[in-house]
N, C-alpha and C positions, 0 to 999 in steps of 0.2 A: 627510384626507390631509395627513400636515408637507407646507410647500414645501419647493422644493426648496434646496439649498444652494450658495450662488453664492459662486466663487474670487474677494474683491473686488482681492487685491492680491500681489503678489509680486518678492523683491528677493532681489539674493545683496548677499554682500560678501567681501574676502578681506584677508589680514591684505598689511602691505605689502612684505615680504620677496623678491624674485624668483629664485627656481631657475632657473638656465638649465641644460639635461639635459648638455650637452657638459661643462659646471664643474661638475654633481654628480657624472660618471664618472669624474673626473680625482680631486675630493675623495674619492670612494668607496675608488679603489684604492688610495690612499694611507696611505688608512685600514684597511681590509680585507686589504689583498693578503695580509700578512703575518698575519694573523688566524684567517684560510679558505680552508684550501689550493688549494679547488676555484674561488678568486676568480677564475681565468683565464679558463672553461669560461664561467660566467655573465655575464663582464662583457660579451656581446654584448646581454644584454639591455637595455642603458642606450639603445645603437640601434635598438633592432629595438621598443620601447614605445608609439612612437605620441605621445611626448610630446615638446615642444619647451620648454615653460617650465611652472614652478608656483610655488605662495605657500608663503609658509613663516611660524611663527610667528615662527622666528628666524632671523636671518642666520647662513649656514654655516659661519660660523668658530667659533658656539656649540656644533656638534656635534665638534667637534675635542678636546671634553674629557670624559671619565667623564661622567654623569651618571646620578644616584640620585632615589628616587621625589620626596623632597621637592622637590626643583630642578624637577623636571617636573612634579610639582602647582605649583608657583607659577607657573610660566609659564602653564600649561593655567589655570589660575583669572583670572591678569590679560589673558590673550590671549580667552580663550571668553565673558568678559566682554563686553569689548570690541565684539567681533564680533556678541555677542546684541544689543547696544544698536544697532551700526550696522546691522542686518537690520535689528533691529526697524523702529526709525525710520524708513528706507524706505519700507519696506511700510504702517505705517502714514500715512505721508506721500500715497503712493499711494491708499490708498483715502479718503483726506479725514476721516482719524478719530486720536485722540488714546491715548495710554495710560492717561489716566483712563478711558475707553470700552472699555476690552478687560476682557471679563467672566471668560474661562478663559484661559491660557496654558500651552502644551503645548511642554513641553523636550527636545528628540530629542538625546544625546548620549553615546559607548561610548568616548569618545578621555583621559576623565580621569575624576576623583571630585570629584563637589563635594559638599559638606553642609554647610549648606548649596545647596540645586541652583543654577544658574545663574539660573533667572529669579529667584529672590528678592536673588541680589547685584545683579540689576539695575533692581528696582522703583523705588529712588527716584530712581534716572535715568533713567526711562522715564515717570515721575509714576504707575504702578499704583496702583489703587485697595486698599486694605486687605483687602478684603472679595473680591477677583480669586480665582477658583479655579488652584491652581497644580497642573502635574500632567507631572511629570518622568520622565522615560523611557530606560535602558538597558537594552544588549546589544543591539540589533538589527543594531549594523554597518553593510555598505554598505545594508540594506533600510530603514533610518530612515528617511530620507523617504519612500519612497509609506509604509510604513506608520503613520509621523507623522500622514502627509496624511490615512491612509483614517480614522484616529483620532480626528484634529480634526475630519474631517467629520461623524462620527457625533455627537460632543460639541456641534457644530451642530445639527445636525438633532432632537436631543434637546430643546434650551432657542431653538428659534423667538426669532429677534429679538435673541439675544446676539450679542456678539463675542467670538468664538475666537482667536486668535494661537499661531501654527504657527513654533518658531523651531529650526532642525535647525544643530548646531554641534561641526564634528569636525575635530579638529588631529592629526592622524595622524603627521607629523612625527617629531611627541614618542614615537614609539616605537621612532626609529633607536637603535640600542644596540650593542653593542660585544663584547658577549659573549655566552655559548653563540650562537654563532652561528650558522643555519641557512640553506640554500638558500631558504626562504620568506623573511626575513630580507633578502637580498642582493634578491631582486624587489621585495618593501616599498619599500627605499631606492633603484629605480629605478620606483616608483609613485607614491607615497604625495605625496599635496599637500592643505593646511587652506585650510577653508572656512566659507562660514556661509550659509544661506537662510530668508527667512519670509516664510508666508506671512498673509492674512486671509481670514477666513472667516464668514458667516455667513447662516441661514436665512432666503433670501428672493430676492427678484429685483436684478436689474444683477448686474457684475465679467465677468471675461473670459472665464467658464468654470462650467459647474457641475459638482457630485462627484453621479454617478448611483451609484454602487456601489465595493464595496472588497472585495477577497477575497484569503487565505495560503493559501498548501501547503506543510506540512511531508514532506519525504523522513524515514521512517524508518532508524534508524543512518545519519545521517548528520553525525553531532558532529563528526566530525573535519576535515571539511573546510573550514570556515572559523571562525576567532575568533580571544582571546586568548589566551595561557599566561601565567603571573603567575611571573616571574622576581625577586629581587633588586632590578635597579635598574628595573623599569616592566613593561609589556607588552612583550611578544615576541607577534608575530604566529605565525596557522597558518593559512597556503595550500597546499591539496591542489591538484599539477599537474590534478587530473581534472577541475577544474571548469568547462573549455570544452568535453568534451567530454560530460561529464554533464547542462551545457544542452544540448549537441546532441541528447540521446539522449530526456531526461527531460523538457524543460520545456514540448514541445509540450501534452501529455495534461495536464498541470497547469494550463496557461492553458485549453485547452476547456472543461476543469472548472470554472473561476474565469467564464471567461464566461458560459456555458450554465446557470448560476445566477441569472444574470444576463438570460436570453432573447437573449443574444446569441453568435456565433461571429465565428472571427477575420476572415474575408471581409468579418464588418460594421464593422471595425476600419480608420477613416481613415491613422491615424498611431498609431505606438508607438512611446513617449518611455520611451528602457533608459537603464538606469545602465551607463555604459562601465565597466566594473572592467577593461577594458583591450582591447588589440586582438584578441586571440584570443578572449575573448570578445565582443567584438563583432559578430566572426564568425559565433561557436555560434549568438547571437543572432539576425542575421540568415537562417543555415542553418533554425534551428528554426521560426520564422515562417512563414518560406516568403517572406522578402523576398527583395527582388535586389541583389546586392552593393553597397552603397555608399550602399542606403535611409538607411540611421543616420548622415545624415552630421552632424549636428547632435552626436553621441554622440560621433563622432571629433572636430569640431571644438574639443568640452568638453575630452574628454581631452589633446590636445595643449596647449591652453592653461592647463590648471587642472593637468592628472593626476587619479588616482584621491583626490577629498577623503571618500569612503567616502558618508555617509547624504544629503549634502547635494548630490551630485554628480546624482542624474537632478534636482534643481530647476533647478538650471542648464541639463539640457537642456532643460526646460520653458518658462523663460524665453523662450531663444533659437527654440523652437520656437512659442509662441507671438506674438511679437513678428514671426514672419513670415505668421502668420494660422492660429488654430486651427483645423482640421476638423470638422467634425459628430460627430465622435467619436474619441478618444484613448484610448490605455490605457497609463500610468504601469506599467514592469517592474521590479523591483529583484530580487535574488539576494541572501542576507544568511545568517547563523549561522544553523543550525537544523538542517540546512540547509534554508532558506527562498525560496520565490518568494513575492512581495508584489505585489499590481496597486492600483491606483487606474481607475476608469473615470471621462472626461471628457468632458462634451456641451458642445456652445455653446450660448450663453446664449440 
Protein backbone atom coordinates (compact mmCIF):
# COMPACT_ATOMS: atom_id res chain seq x y z
CA UNK A 1 0.00 0.00 0.00
CA UNK A 2 1.71 3.89 -1.29
CA UNK A 3 1.75 5.91 1.81
CA UNK A 4 -0.01 8.29 2.25
CA UNK A 5 0.49 11.85 0.93
CA UNK A 6 1.37 14.68 3.35
CA UNK A 7 0.42 18.70 2.38
CA UNK A 8 4.32 19.66 3.56
CA UNK A 9 3.66 23.42 2.66
CA UNK A 10 1.41 26.18 1.54
CA UNK A 11 1.62 29.99 0.82
CA UNK A 12 -0.43 32.54 -1.11
CA UNK A 13 0.75 35.68 -2.49
CA UNK A 14 -0.82 38.62 -4.16
CA UNK A 15 0.30 41.15 -6.52
CA UNK A 16 0.79 44.61 -4.79
CA UNK A 17 -1.94 46.69 -6.29
CA UNK A 18 -4.90 47.60 -3.75
CA UNK A 19 -8.75 47.76 -4.96
CA UNK A 20 -10.69 49.37 -2.39
CA UNK A 21 -14.67 48.35 -3.53
CA UNK A 22 -16.01 52.17 -2.77
CA UNK A 23 -12.96 53.49 -5.63
CA UNK A 24 -13.75 50.61 -7.92
CA UNK A 25 -17.62 51.69 -7.98
CA UNK A 26 -16.89 55.27 -8.57
CA UNK A 27 -14.09 54.12 -11.42
CA UNK A 28 -16.75 51.61 -12.76
CA UNK A 29 -19.48 54.19 -13.41
CA UNK A 30 -17.42 56.36 -14.86
CA UNK A 31 -16.38 54.07 -17.11
CA UNK A 32 -19.49 52.08 -17.76
CA UNK A 33 -22.35 54.33 -17.15
CA UNK A 34 -22.39 55.42 -20.60
CA UNK A 35 -21.48 52.15 -22.19
CA UNK A 36 -24.55 49.94 -20.49
CA UNK A 37 -27.52 51.23 -20.40
CA UNK A 38 -28.66 49.03 -17.58
CA UNK A 39 -25.29 50.33 -15.42
CA UNK A 40 -27.82 51.97 -13.01
CA UNK A 41 -29.82 48.70 -12.10
CA UNK A 42 -26.51 46.70 -11.31
CA UNK A 43 -24.31 49.28 -9.78
CA UNK A 44 -25.88 48.04 -6.33
CA UNK A 45 -23.88 45.25 -6.79
CA UNK A 46 -20.48 46.82 -5.91
CA UNK A 47 -22.32 47.00 -2.17
CA UNK A 48 -24.19 44.27 -1.66
CA UNK A 49 -20.50 41.71 -2.90
CA UNK A 50 -19.20 41.11 0.34
CA UNK A 51 -16.04 42.64 -0.65
CA UNK A 52 -14.09 45.49 1.05
CA UNK A 53 -10.64 45.44 -0.77
CA UNK A 54 -8.64 43.16 -3.62
CA UNK A 55 -5.20 43.01 -5.45
CA UNK A 56 -4.92 43.96 -8.63
CA UNK A 57 -2.05 43.22 -11.26
CA UNK A 58 -2.41 46.90 -12.12
CA UNK A 59 -3.16 49.94 -10.54
CA UNK A 60 -6.77 51.29 -11.77
CA UNK A 61 -5.76 54.02 -13.55
CA UNK A 62 -4.33 51.30 -16.18
CA UNK A 63 -7.84 50.18 -16.82
CA UNK A 64 -8.91 53.63 -17.94
CA UNK A 65 -7.57 52.96 -21.45
CA UNK A 66 -8.64 50.19 -24.49
CA UNK A 67 -6.76 47.50 -24.06
CA UNK A 68 -6.01 44.62 -26.54
CA UNK A 69 -4.93 40.94 -26.21
CA UNK A 70 -1.24 41.80 -26.74
CA UNK A 71 -1.15 44.57 -23.67
CA UNK A 72 -2.84 41.94 -21.48
CA UNK A 73 -0.52 38.96 -22.40
CA UNK A 74 2.41 41.10 -21.41
CA UNK A 75 1.13 42.12 -18.14
CA UNK A 76 -0.52 38.51 -17.52
CA UNK A 77 3.18 36.94 -18.44
CA UNK A 78 5.32 39.67 -16.35
CA UNK A 79 2.72 39.58 -13.42
CA UNK A 80 1.86 35.50 -13.24
CA UNK A 81 5.42 35.29 -13.38
CA UNK A 82 6.23 37.03 -10.71
CA UNK A 83 3.61 35.76 -8.48
CA UNK A 84 4.63 31.87 -9.52
CA UNK A 85 8.23 32.72 -8.11
CA UNK A 86 6.77 34.38 -5.04
CA UNK A 87 4.33 31.35 -4.11
CA UNK A 88 6.64 29.28 -5.04
CA UNK A 89 9.35 30.42 -2.80
CA UNK A 90 7.22 30.47 0.24
CA UNK A 91 6.07 27.31 0.18
CA UNK A 92 9.07 25.88 -0.54
CA UNK A 93 10.72 27.90 2.26
CA UNK A 94 8.04 26.47 4.35
CA UNK A 95 8.61 22.91 3.96
CA UNK A 96 12.63 23.20 4.36
CA UNK A 97 13.25 22.30 0.60
CA UNK A 98 14.68 23.97 -2.40
CA UNK A 99 13.89 24.21 -6.22
CA UNK A 100 16.55 22.10 -7.10
CA UNK A 101 14.45 19.38 -5.11
CA UNK A 102 11.02 19.70 -6.63
CA UNK A 103 10.78 16.74 -8.98
CA UNK A 104 7.14 17.57 -10.94
CA UNK A 105 5.65 21.04 -11.05
CA UNK A 106 1.92 21.50 -11.69
CA UNK A 107 0.75 25.03 -13.21
CA UNK A 108 -2.93 25.73 -12.54
CA UNK A 109 -3.80 28.78 -14.59
CA UNK A 110 -7.21 30.06 -17.29
CA UNK A 111 -6.52 33.93 -16.60
CA UNK A 112 -3.90 34.18 -19.80
CA UNK A 113 -1.74 32.09 -22.52
CA UNK A 114 1.61 31.50 -21.86
CA UNK A 115 3.76 29.26 -24.27
CA UNK A 116 5.88 28.88 -23.13
CA UNK A 117 3.69 27.90 -19.55
CA UNK A 118 4.57 29.65 -16.59
CA UNK A 119 6.70 27.33 -14.63
CA UNK A 120 9.27 26.97 -17.40
CA UNK A 121 9.60 31.12 -17.54
CA UNK A 122 10.28 30.55 -13.90
CA UNK A 123 12.83 27.68 -13.66
CA UNK A 124 15.83 29.65 -13.49
CA UNK A 125 14.60 31.72 -10.88
CA UNK A 126 13.40 29.14 -8.84
CA UNK A 127 16.97 27.10 -9.60
CA UNK A 128 14.50 23.83 -11.24
CA UNK A 129 16.19 21.00 -12.05
CA UNK A 130 16.45 20.29 -15.97
CA UNK A 131 15.12 16.99 -15.76
CA UNK A 132 11.66 18.60 -13.37
CA UNK A 133 8.49 17.22 -14.88
CA UNK A 134 6.51 20.19 -16.05
CA UNK A 135 2.76 19.78 -16.26
CA UNK A 136 0.59 22.93 -17.10
CA UNK A 137 -3.05 23.11 -16.86
CA UNK A 138 -6.03 25.09 -18.28
CA UNK A 139 -9.69 25.81 -18.28
CA UNK A 140 -10.73 24.89 -15.04
CA UNK A 141 -11.55 28.39 -13.73
CA UNK A 142 -12.67 28.98 -10.17
CA UNK A 143 -12.15 24.82 -9.55
CA UNK A 144 -8.24 24.93 -10.15
CA UNK A 145 -7.28 24.66 -7.11
CA UNK A 146 -9.02 21.73 -5.35
CA UNK A 147 -8.63 20.17 -8.62
CA UNK A 148 -4.79 21.25 -9.00
CA UNK A 149 -4.59 19.87 -5.46
CA UNK A 150 -6.60 16.43 -6.10
CA UNK A 151 -4.02 16.33 -9.23
CA UNK A 152 -0.65 16.90 -7.60
CA UNK A 153 -1.75 14.57 -5.00
CA UNK A 154 -2.23 11.77 -7.27
CA UNK A 155 1.21 12.63 -9.29
CA UNK A 156 2.45 12.22 -5.48
CA UNK A 157 1.16 9.33 -4.66
CA UNK A 158 2.34 7.88 -8.05
CA UNK A 159 6.28 8.47 -7.64
CA UNK A 160 6.64 7.83 -3.42
CA UNK A 161 9.50 10.14 -2.23
CA UNK A 162 9.23 12.97 -5.05
CA UNK A 163 8.49 16.39 -4.70
CA UNK A 164 5.41 17.72 -6.33
CA UNK A 165 4.96 21.69 -6.45
CA UNK A 166 1.24 22.81 -6.81
CA UNK A 167 1.41 26.58 -8.12
CA UNK A 168 -2.28 27.82 -8.97
CA UNK A 169 -2.06 31.66 -10.58
CA UNK A 170 -4.95 33.62 -11.84
CA UNK A 171 -5.10 37.48 -12.65
CA UNK A 172 -8.64 37.84 -13.41
CA UNK A 173 -8.44 41.55 -13.54
CA UNK A 174 -7.06 41.46 -17.04
CA UNK A 175 -10.34 40.62 -18.25
CA UNK A 176 -12.12 44.07 -17.29
CA UNK A 177 -12.94 45.27 -20.91
CA UNK A 178 -14.99 47.88 -22.28
CA UNK A 179 -16.83 46.51 -24.87
CA UNK A 180 -19.79 44.14 -25.83
CA UNK A 181 -20.53 44.52 -22.75
CA UNK A 182 -22.60 42.27 -20.63
CA UNK A 183 -24.52 42.03 -17.21
CA UNK A 184 -21.84 39.12 -16.38
CA UNK A 185 -19.37 41.50 -17.36
CA UNK A 186 -20.39 44.46 -14.87
CA UNK A 187 -20.47 41.53 -11.69
CA UNK A 188 -16.82 40.49 -13.05
CA UNK A 189 -15.72 44.02 -12.33
CA UNK A 190 -17.36 44.02 -8.97
CA UNK A 191 -15.66 40.55 -8.18
CA UNK A 192 -12.87 39.62 -9.87
CA UNK A 193 -9.39 40.10 -7.81
CA UNK A 194 -5.62 38.24 -8.72
CA UNK A 195 -3.83 35.91 -6.97
CA UNK A 196 -1.41 33.13 -6.58
CA UNK A 197 -1.12 29.87 -4.19
CA UNK A 198 1.43 26.70 -3.80
CA UNK A 199 1.35 24.39 -2.47
CA UNK A 200 4.10 21.07 -1.44
CA UNK A 201 3.56 17.87 -1.71
CA UNK A 202 4.89 14.67 -1.27
CA UNK A 203 4.42 10.69 -0.46
CA UNK A 204 5.09 10.22 2.92
CA UNK A 205 4.90 11.15 6.56
CA UNK A 206 4.93 15.04 8.37
CA UNK A 207 3.20 18.51 6.92
CA UNK A 208 0.06 19.81 8.13
CA UNK A 209 -2.43 17.66 6.37
CA UNK A 210 -2.82 14.64 4.23
CA UNK A 211 -4.76 14.24 0.76
CA UNK A 212 -6.89 10.98 1.40
CA UNK A 213 -9.12 11.20 -1.80
CA UNK A 214 -10.10 13.70 -4.67
CA UNK A 215 -13.28 13.40 -6.64
CA UNK A 216 -15.51 15.85 -10.07
CA UNK A 217 -18.87 16.01 -11.07
CA UNK A 218 -19.71 16.91 -14.18
CA UNK A 219 -23.59 18.41 -14.60
CA UNK A 220 -24.61 17.59 -18.06
CA UNK A 221 -25.54 20.75 -20.60
CA UNK A 222 -24.12 22.58 -18.43
CA UNK A 223 -21.49 24.74 -20.67
CA UNK A 224 -23.18 27.78 -20.34
CA UNK A 225 -22.95 28.54 -17.17
CA UNK A 226 -19.51 29.42 -16.30
CA UNK A 227 -16.30 30.23 -18.59
CA UNK A 228 -14.80 32.40 -21.20
CA UNK A 229 -16.00 33.92 -24.61
CA UNK A 230 -12.99 34.99 -26.65
CA UNK A 231 -13.85 38.50 -27.86
CA UNK A 232 -11.34 41.04 -29.86
CA UNK A 233 -9.52 42.47 -27.15
CA UNK A 234 -9.13 39.25 -24.33
CA UNK A 235 -11.80 37.29 -22.51
CA UNK A 236 -15.17 38.23 -21.74
CA UNK A 237 -16.57 36.38 -18.97
CA UNK A 238 -19.87 33.99 -18.67
CA UNK A 239 -21.89 33.98 -15.50
CA UNK A 240 -25.14 32.36 -15.40
CA UNK A 241 -27.41 34.30 -12.51
CA UNK A 242 -28.47 30.33 -11.74
CA UNK A 243 -25.40 29.35 -10.22
CA UNK A 244 -26.49 29.96 -6.44
CA UNK A 245 -29.25 28.48 -6.95
CA UNK A 246 -28.22 25.46 -8.85
CA UNK A 247 -25.78 24.66 -5.83
CA UNK A 248 -28.64 24.96 -3.80
CA UNK A 249 -30.61 22.45 -5.62
CA UNK A 250 -27.76 20.27 -7.27
CA UNK A 251 -24.70 20.00 -5.38
CA UNK A 252 -25.93 18.14 -2.46
CA UNK A 253 -26.28 14.65 -4.38
CA UNK A 254 -22.89 15.43 -6.04
CA UNK A 255 -20.94 15.57 -2.87
CA UNK A 256 -22.61 12.30 -1.35
CA UNK A 257 -21.45 10.74 -4.47
CA UNK A 258 -17.95 12.31 -4.26
CA UNK A 259 -17.79 11.04 -0.73
CA UNK A 260 -19.57 7.74 -0.50
CA UNK A 261 -16.74 6.69 -2.98
CA UNK A 262 -14.88 7.67 -0.57
CA UNK A 263 -16.59 5.33 2.49
CA UNK A 264 -17.41 8.58 3.89
CA UNK A 265 -20.78 10.97 4.16
CA UNK A 266 -21.09 14.51 4.87
CA UNK A 267 -21.92 14.09 8.80
CA UNK A 268 -18.18 12.65 8.81
CA UNK A 269 -17.08 15.96 7.31
CA UNK A 270 -15.18 18.30 10.34
CA UNK A 271 -14.90 21.42 8.19
CA UNK A 272 -15.49 22.32 4.50
CA UNK A 273 -13.12 24.79 2.91
CA UNK A 274 -15.55 26.35 -0.36
CA UNK A 275 -14.44 28.68 -2.74
CA UNK A 276 -16.40 32.01 -2.07
CA UNK A 277 -17.29 32.82 -5.83
CA UNK A 278 -19.31 35.25 -3.74
CA UNK A 279 -21.98 35.91 -1.24
CA UNK A 280 -24.99 34.35 -2.63
CA UNK A 281 -23.11 31.54 -3.28
CA UNK A 282 -21.86 31.20 -0.10
CA UNK A 283 -25.06 31.05 0.90
CA UNK A 284 -26.28 28.10 -1.63
CA UNK A 285 -23.26 26.66 -0.12
CA UNK A 286 -23.90 26.64 3.17
CA UNK A 287 -28.00 25.90 2.40
CA UNK A 288 -26.72 22.83 0.48
CA UNK A 289 -24.38 21.27 3.32
CA UNK A 290 -26.72 21.62 5.72
CA UNK A 291 -24.41 24.27 7.68
CA UNK A 292 -25.68 27.10 9.86
CA UNK A 293 -25.44 30.31 8.48
CA UNK A 294 -22.17 31.99 9.00
CA UNK A 295 -20.11 28.17 9.29
CA UNK A 296 -17.99 29.62 6.17
CA UNK A 297 -16.80 32.33 7.81
CA UNK A 298 -13.24 31.89 6.94
CA UNK A 299 -14.85 32.02 3.00
CA UNK A 300 -16.34 35.39 3.68
CA UNK A 301 -13.39 36.63 5.40
CA UNK A 302 -11.26 35.60 1.84
CA UNK A 303 -13.83 37.19 -0.04
CA UNK A 304 -13.91 40.58 1.54
CA UNK A 305 -10.27 40.79 1.62
CA UNK A 306 -9.08 39.22 -1.65
CA UNK A 307 -12.56 38.97 -3.69
CA UNK A 308 -13.28 36.24 -6.09
CA UNK A 309 -9.21 35.42 -7.36
CA UNK A 310 -11.01 32.45 -9.22
CA UNK A 311 -8.60 28.78 -8.89
CA UNK A 312 -6.55 30.05 -6.16
CA UNK A 313 -9.05 31.51 -3.90
CA UNK A 314 -10.45 28.26 -1.74
CA UNK A 315 -6.23 27.89 -1.02
CA UNK A 316 -6.48 30.98 0.75
CA UNK A 317 -9.32 29.64 2.55
CA UNK A 318 -7.34 26.72 3.49
CA UNK A 319 -4.54 28.56 4.72
CA UNK A 320 -6.44 30.69 6.98
CA UNK A 321 -8.46 27.57 7.91
CA UNK A 322 -5.70 25.83 8.77
CA UNK A 323 -3.52 28.10 10.65
CA UNK A 324 -6.48 28.04 13.03
CA UNK A 325 -6.14 24.27 13.52
CA UNK A 326 -7.25 21.61 11.04
CA UNK A 327 -9.95 18.88 11.93
CA UNK A 328 -9.77 15.21 11.49
CA UNK A 329 -11.17 15.77 8.45
CA UNK A 330 -11.69 18.50 5.65
CA UNK A 331 -13.28 18.48 2.36
CA UNK A 332 -11.85 21.13 -0.21
CA UNK A 333 -15.28 22.40 -2.63
CA UNK A 334 -14.83 24.32 -5.64
CA UNK A 335 -17.69 24.98 -8.48
CA UNK A 336 -15.78 25.64 -11.83
CA UNK A 337 -16.54 25.44 -15.95
CA UNK A 338 -17.96 22.23 -16.96
CA UNK A 339 -20.02 22.80 -14.97
CA UNK A 340 -17.98 21.29 -12.33
CA UNK A 341 -17.97 20.36 -8.59
CA UNK A 342 -14.28 19.44 -7.53
CA UNK A 343 -13.56 18.21 -3.69
CA UNK A 344 -10.29 17.37 -2.34
CA UNK A 345 -10.61 15.28 1.06
CA UNK A 346 -8.10 16.24 3.98
CA UNK A 347 -7.10 14.12 7.23
CA UNK A 348 -4.65 15.24 9.89
CA UNK A 349 -1.56 14.16 9.88
Amino acid sequence: MPPPVALLALSTASPPNILHQDEVAVAARSLLQDRFPGFDRMAPVFSTAGINTRQSAMPIAWFFEPRGWPERTEVYLQVAVDLFVKAADKALAEAGLTGAEVDTIVTVSSTGIATPSLEARAMERLGFRPDAARVPVFGLGCAGGTTGLGLAGKLARATPGQVVLLVVVELCTLSFRMDNLSKADIVATALFGDGAAACVLRAGEGGFARIEGAAEHTWPDTLNIMGWRVGGSGFGVIFDRAIPPFARTHLRPAVDAMLTAQGLEVGDVDRFVCHPGGVKVIDALEGALALKVGDLDHERAVLAEHGNMSAPTVLYVLDRVRREGLPTTSVLIALGPGFTASSVTLGAP
